[in-house]
C-alpha positions as CSV (number, residue, x, y, z in Angstrom):
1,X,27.5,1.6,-0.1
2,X,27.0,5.3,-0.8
3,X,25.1,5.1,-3.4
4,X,22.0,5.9,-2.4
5,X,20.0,9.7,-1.8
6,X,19.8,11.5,1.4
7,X,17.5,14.3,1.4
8,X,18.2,17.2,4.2
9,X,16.0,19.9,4.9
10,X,17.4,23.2,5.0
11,X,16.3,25.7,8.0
12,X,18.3,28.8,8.1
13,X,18.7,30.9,11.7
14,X,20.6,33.8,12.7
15,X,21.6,33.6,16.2
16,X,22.7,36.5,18.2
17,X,25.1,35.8,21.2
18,X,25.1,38.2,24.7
19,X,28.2,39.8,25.6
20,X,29.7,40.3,28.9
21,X,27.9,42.5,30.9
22,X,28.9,45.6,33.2
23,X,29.3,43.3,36.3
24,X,31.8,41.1,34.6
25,X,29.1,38.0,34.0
26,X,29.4,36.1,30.7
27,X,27.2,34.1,29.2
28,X,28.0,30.9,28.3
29,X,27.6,30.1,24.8
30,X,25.7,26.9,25.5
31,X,24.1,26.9,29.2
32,X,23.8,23.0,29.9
33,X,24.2,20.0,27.8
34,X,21.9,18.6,25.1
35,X,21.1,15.7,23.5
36,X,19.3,15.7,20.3
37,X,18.4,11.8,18.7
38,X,17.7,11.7,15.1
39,X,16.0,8.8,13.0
40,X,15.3,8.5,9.1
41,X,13.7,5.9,7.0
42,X,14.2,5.8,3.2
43,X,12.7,3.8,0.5
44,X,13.7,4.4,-3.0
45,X,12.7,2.2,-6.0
46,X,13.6,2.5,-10.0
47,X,14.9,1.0,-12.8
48,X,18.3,2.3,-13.8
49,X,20.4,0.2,-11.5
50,X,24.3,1.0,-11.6
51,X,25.2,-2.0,-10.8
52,X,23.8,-4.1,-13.6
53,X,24.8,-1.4,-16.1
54,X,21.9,1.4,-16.1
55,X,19.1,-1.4,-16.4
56,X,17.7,-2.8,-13.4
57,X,16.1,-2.3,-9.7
58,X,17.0,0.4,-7.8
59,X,14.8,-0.6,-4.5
60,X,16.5,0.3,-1.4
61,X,15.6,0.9,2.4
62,X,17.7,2.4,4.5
63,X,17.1,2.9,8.3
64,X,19.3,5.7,10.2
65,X,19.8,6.1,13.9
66,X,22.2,9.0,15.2
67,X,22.6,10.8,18.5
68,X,24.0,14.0,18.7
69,X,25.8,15.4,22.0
70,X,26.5,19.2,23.1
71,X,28.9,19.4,25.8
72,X,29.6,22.5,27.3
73,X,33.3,22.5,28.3
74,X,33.7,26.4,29.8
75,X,31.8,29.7,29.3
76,X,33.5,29.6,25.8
77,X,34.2,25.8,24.8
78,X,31.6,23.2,23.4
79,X,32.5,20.1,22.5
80,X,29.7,18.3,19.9
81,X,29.8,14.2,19.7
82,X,28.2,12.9,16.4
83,X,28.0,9.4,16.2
84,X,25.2,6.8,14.5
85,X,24.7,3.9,11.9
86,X,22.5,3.3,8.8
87,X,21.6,0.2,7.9
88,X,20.1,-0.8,4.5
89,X,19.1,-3.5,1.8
90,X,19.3,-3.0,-1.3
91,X,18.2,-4.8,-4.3
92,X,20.8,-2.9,-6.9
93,X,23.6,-4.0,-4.8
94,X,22.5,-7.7,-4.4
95,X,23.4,-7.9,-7.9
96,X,27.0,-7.5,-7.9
97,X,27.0,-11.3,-7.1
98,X,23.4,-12.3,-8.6
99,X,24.3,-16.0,-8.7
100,X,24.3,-16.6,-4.3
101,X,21.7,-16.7,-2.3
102,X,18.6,-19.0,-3.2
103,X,19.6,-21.6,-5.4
104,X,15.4,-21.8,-7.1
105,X,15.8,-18.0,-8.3
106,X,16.9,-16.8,-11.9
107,X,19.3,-14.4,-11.6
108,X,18.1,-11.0,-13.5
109,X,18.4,-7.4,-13.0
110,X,15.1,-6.8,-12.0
111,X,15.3,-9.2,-9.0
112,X,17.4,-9.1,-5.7
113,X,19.8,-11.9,-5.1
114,X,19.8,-12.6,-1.0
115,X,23.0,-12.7,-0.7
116,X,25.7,-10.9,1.8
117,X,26.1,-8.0,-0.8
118,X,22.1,-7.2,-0.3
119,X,22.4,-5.1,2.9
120,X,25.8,-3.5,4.9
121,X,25.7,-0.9,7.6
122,X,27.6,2.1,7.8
123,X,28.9,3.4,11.0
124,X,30.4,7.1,11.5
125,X,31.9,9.3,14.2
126,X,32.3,13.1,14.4
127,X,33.4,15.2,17.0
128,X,33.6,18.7,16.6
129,X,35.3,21.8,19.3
130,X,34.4,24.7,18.9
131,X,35.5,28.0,20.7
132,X,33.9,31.3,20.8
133,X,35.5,34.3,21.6
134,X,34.6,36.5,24.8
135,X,32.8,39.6,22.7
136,X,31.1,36.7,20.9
137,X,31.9,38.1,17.6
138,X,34.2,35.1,16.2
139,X,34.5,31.5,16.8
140,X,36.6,28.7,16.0
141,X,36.2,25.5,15.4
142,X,37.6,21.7,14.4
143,X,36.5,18.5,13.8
144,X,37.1,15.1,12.4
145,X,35.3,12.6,11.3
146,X,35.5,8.6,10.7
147,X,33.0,6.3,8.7
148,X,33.4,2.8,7.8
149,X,31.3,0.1,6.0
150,X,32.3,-2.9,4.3
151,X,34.2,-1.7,1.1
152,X,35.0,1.9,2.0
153,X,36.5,3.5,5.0
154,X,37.0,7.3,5.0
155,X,38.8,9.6,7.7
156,X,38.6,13.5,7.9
157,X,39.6,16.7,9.3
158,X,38.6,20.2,8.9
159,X,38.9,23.5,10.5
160,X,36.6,26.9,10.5
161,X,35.9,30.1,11.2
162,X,33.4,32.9,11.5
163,X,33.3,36.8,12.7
164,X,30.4,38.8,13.2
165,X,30.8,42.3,12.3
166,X,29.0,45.7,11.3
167,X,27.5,45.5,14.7
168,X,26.7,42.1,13.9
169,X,24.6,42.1,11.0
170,X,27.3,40.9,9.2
171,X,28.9,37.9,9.4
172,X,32.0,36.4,7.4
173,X,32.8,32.5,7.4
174,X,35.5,30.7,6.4
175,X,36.2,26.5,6.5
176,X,38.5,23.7,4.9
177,X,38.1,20.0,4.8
178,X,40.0,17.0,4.0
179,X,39.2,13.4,3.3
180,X,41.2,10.4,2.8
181,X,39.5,7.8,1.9
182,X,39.9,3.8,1.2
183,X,38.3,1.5,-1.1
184,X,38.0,-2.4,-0.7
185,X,37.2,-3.0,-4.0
186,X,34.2,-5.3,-4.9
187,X,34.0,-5.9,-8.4
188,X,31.2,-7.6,-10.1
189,X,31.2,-11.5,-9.2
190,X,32.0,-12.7,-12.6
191,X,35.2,-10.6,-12.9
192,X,36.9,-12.2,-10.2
193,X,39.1,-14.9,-10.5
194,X,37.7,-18.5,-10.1
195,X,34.0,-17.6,-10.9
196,X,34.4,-19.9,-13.5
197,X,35.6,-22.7,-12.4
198,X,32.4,-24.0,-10.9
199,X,30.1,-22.1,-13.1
200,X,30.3,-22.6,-17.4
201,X,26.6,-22.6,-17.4
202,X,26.8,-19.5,-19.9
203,X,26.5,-19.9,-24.1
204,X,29.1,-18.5,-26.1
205,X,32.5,-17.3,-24.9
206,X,33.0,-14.6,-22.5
207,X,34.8,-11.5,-23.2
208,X,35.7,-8.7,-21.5
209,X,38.5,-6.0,-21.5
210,X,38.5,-5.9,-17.6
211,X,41.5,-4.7,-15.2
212,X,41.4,-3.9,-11.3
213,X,42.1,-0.8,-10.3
214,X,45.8,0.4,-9.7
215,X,45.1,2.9,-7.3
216,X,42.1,1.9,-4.0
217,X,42.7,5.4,-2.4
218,X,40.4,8.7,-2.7
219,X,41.3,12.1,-1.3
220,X,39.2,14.9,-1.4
221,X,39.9,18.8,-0.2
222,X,37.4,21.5,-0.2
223,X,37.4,25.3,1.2
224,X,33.9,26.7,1.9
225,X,33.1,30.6,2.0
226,X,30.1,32.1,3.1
227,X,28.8,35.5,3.8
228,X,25.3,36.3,5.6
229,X,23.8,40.1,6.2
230,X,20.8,41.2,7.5
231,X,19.3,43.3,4.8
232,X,16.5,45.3,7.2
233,X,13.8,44.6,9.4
234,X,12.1,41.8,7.4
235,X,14.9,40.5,5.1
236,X,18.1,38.3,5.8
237,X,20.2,36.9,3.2
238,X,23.7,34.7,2.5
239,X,25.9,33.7,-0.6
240,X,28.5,30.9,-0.3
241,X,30.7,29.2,-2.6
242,X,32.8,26.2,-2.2
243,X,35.4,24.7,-4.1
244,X,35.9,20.7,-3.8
245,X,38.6,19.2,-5.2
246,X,38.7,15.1,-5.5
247,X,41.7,12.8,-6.3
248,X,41.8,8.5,-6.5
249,X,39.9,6.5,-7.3
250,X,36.6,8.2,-8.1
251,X,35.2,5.2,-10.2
252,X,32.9,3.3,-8.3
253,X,34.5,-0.5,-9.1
254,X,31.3,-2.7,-8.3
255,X,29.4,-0.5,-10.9
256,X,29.0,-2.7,-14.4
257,X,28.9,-0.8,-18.3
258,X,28.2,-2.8,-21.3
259,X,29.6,-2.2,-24.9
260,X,27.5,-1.5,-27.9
261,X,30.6,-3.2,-30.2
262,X,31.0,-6.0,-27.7
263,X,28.7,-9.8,-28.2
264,X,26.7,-10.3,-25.4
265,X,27.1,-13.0,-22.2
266,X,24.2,-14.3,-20.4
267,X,23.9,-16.6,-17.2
268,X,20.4,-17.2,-16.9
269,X,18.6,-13.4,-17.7
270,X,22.1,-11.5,-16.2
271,X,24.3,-10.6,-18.8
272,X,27.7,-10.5,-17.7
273,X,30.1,-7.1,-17.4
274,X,32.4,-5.9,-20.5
275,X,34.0,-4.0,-17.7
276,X,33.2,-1.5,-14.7
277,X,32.9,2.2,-14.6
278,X,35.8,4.3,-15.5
279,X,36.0,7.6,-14.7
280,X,38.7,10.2,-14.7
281,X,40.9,10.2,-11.1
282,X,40.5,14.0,-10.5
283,X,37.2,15.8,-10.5
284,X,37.0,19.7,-9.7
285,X,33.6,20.8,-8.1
286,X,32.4,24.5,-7.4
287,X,28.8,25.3,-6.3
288,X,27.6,28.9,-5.9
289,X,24.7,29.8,-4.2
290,X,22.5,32.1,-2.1
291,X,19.5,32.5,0.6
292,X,17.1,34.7,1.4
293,X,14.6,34.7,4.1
294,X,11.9,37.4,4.2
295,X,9.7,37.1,7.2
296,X,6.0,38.2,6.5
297,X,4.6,38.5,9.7
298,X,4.9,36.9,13.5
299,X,3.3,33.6,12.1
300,X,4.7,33.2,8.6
301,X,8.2,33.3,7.1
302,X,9.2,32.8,3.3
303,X,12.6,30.7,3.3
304,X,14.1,30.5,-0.2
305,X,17.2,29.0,-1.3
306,X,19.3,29.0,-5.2
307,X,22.6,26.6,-5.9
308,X,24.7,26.6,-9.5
309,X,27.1,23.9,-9.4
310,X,29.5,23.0,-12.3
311,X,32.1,20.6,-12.3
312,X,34.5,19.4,-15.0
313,X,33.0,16.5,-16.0
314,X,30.7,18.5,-17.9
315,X,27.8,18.4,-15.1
316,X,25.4,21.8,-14.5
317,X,22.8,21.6,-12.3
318,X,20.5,24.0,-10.9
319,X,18.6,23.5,-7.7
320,X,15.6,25.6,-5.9
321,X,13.7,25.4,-2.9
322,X,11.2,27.2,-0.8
323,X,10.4,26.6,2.8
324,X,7.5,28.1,4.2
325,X,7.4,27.7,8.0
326,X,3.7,28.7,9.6
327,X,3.2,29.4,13.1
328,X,0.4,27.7,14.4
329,X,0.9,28.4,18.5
330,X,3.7,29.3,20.4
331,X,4.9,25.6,20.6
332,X,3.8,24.0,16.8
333,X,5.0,25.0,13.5
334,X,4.5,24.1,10.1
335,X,7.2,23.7,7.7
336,X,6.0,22.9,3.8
337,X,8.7,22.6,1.5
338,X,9.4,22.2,-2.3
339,X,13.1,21.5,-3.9
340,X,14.1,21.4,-7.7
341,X,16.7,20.3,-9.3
342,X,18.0,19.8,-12.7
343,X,20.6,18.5,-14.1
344,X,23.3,18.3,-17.8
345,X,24.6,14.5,-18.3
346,X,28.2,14.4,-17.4
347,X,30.5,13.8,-20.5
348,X,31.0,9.9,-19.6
349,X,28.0,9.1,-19.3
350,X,26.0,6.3,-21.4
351,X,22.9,4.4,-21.3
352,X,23.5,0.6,-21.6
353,X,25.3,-0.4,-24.9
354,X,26.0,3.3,-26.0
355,X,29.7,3.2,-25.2
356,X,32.4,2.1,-27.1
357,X,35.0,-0.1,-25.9
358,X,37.6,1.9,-26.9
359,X,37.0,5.0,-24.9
360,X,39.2,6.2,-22.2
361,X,36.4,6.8,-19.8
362,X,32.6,5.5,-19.2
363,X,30.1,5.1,-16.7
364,X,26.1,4.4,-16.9
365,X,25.2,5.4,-13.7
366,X,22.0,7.6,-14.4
367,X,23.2,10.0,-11.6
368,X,25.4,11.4,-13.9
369,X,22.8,11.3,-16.8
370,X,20.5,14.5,-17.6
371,X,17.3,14.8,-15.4
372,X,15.4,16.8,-13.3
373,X,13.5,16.4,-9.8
374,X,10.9,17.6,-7.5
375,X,10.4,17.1,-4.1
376,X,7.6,17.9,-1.5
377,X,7.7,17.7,2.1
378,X,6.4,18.9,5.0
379,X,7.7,19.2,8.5
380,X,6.0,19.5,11.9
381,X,7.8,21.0,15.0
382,X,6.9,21.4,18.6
383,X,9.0,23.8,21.0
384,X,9.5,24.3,24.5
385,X,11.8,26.5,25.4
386,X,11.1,26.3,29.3
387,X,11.6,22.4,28.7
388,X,8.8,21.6,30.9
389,X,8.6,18.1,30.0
390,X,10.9,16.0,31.8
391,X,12.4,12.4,31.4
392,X,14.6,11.6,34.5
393,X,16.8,14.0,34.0
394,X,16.5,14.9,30.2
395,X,13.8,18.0,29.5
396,X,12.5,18.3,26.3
397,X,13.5,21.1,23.8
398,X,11.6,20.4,20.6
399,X,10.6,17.8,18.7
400,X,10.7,17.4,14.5
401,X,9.1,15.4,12.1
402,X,9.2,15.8,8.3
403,X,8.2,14.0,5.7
404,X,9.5,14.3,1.5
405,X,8.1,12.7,-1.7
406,X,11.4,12.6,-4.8
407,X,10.6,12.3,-8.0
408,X,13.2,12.1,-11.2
409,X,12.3,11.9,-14.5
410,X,14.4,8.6,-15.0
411,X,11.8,6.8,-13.2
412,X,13.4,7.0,-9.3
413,X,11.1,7.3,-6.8
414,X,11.6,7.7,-3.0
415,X,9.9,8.6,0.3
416,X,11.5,9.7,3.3
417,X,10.8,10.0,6.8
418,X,12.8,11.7,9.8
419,X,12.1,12.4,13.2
420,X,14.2,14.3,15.8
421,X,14.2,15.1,20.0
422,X,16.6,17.7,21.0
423,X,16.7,16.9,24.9
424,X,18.2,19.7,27.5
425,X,20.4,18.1,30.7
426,X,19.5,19.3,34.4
């Protein structure tokens, strides 16, 4: 599944590379190879669940292992291997088949079915090359990337570039990306066929306008542009835009809406779907933002960050954050953070039993529904740069943890935890 939030924390650095010198010696743009292992821990919880149409739990846990690779091919070349799983359970999720698991449970929205639809895992593979020219002022690079779970698999490509310039305080980037992606569809339990041959337990007579989808594929293409400039001494700042451009099936099909001009179906306290989401099959996104670090003194730095994004769906959203890293040695920083966000509902979007059953398009997930968020964090880091630790042959490099506290208005909640080791190899 992929509907669930992950939280990144944003740390901005300008890096300056070393040029060959007069006796013909290059640097190499990485020195030896790294390993860095990364592990997050989510919790989320709520009562707008997707699945069961807006009303419902929206508990969740996920637990995410990756380990990242640097691989210095040449003086020039690096080679990066990104590769992990997440793992999660999920009581929304559960409920696109409510009726399995234990048999002495009443199947309702507010309670998770223990069924095979409760947890999945996603796995995912990226490598990217990257080359860097021999004045250091441009680099290339490409990667893919490859992700499966159970009812989605999605393959992608992309290419960039960069170039510093104005004796590199400036520096222009460009990159593209593609997806193609594949649904295997699974719709609510009760809209497949056969669920009521064994099961007529329900009153009344059941009703709904439901189809499968036509088309299982989703492509998406975006182009990213940035530009970063050191302003003076103290100040550094960037602008970016991107332009994203989706195509498919952008519905998500296990995702239930209810009719207000529809009767109402119950099995036990679940009330059966009038249909799934439908959404329109193209979707055109642009976000524009900026940064701007200011850096105080040796020990403290002001991080800042602004993004507009609008799409034609009708969704605006706004988001602000501040990161305030404080030097506390030469090894341990502090990092406490803030991040805003608010958000316009998106034109289909409906709270349970608003939408009619004759309109083209619907959905009551309450990520598309108007709300706004805060988040608090703060992250720890240690850093050795001489690596004087050593395991076997692995010294250590730094060492991250951060923790966040979300907040929306609809009622979501969620905690997350990451830690990271960035490990240099003799």
């Amino acid at each position: 599944m992929s509907k669930y939030f992950i939280f990144s924390f944003i740390l901005c650095s300008f890096v300056g590379f070393s040029q060959q010198d007069s006796t013909g010696y290059k640097k190499r743009v990485l020195e030896a190879a790294e390993v860095e292992l990364l592990f997050s821990y989510y919790n989320q919880d709520g009562r707008n669940a997707a699945v069961s149409g807006g009303e419902g739990s929206e508990e969740l846990s996920d637990a995410t292992s990756s380990i990242i690779v640097q691989l210095p091919l040449n003086e020039d070349d690096v080679l990066t291997i990104d590769t992990g799983i997440s793992a999660y359970t999920s009581a929304s999720s559960s409920n696109i088949n409510p009726f399995d698991g234990d048999i002495n449970r009443v199947a309702s929205p507010f309670s998770a079915s223990s069924g095979a639809s409760s947890k999945d895992v996603l796995a995912h593979f990226n490598p990217t090359y990257k080359h860097t020219s021999d004045n250091r002022n441009s680099n290339y690079n490409f990667n893919a990337y490859i992700a499966n779970e159970y009812d989605y698999f999605s393959f992608g490509l992309g290419l960039g570039y960069s170039h510093l310039f104005n004796e590199k305080n400036t520096e222009f980037s460009i990159s593209g990306k593609a997806y193609f992606d594949t649904w295997n569809p699974q719709y609510p339990i009760e809209l497949r066929d056969g669920f009521f041959d064994s099961r007529i337990d329900g009153s009344g007579t059941y009703v709904n306008q439901f189809s499968a989808f036509e088309n299982e594929n989703r492509n998406s293409y975006s182009v990213s542009l940035g530009l970063l400039q050191i302003l003076g001494a103290k100040v550094q700042g960037s602008i970016f835009m991107d332009i994203v451009m989706q195509k498919g099936l952008l519905s998500t099909p296990f995702q239930r809406v209810y009719f207000s001009d529809t009767a109402d179906f119950f099995i036990q306290d679940f009330q059966l779907a009038d249909d799934v989401e439908r959404l329109p099959n193209t979707r055109l996104k642009i976000p524009i933002g900026a940064r701007l670090n200011y850096f105080i003194n040796d020990l403290v730095v002001l991080r800042t960050y602004y993004r507009f994004y609008s799409d034609d769906w009708g969704l605006r959203s706004h988001t602000a954050s501040l990161e305030i890293p404080i030097k506390i040695s030469d090894a341990f920083t502090l990092y406490p953070t803030y991040r805003f966000y608010n958000q316009t509902a998106a034109d289909y979007f409906f709270e349970k039993e608003q939408a009619l059953s004759t309109l083209a398009y619907y959905t009551s997930d309450f990520d598309l529904s108007k709300y706004n968020s805060h988040q608090y964090g703060l992250g720890f880091r240690y850093r050795d740069i001489f690596t004087r630790t050593k395991l076997l042959r692995f010294g250590l490099k730094n060492v991250d943890l951060r923790l966040a506290n979300y907040n929306r208005s609809t009622g979501l909640d969620a905690f997350i935890i990451s830690m990271g080791a960035t490990f240099v190899v003799d």
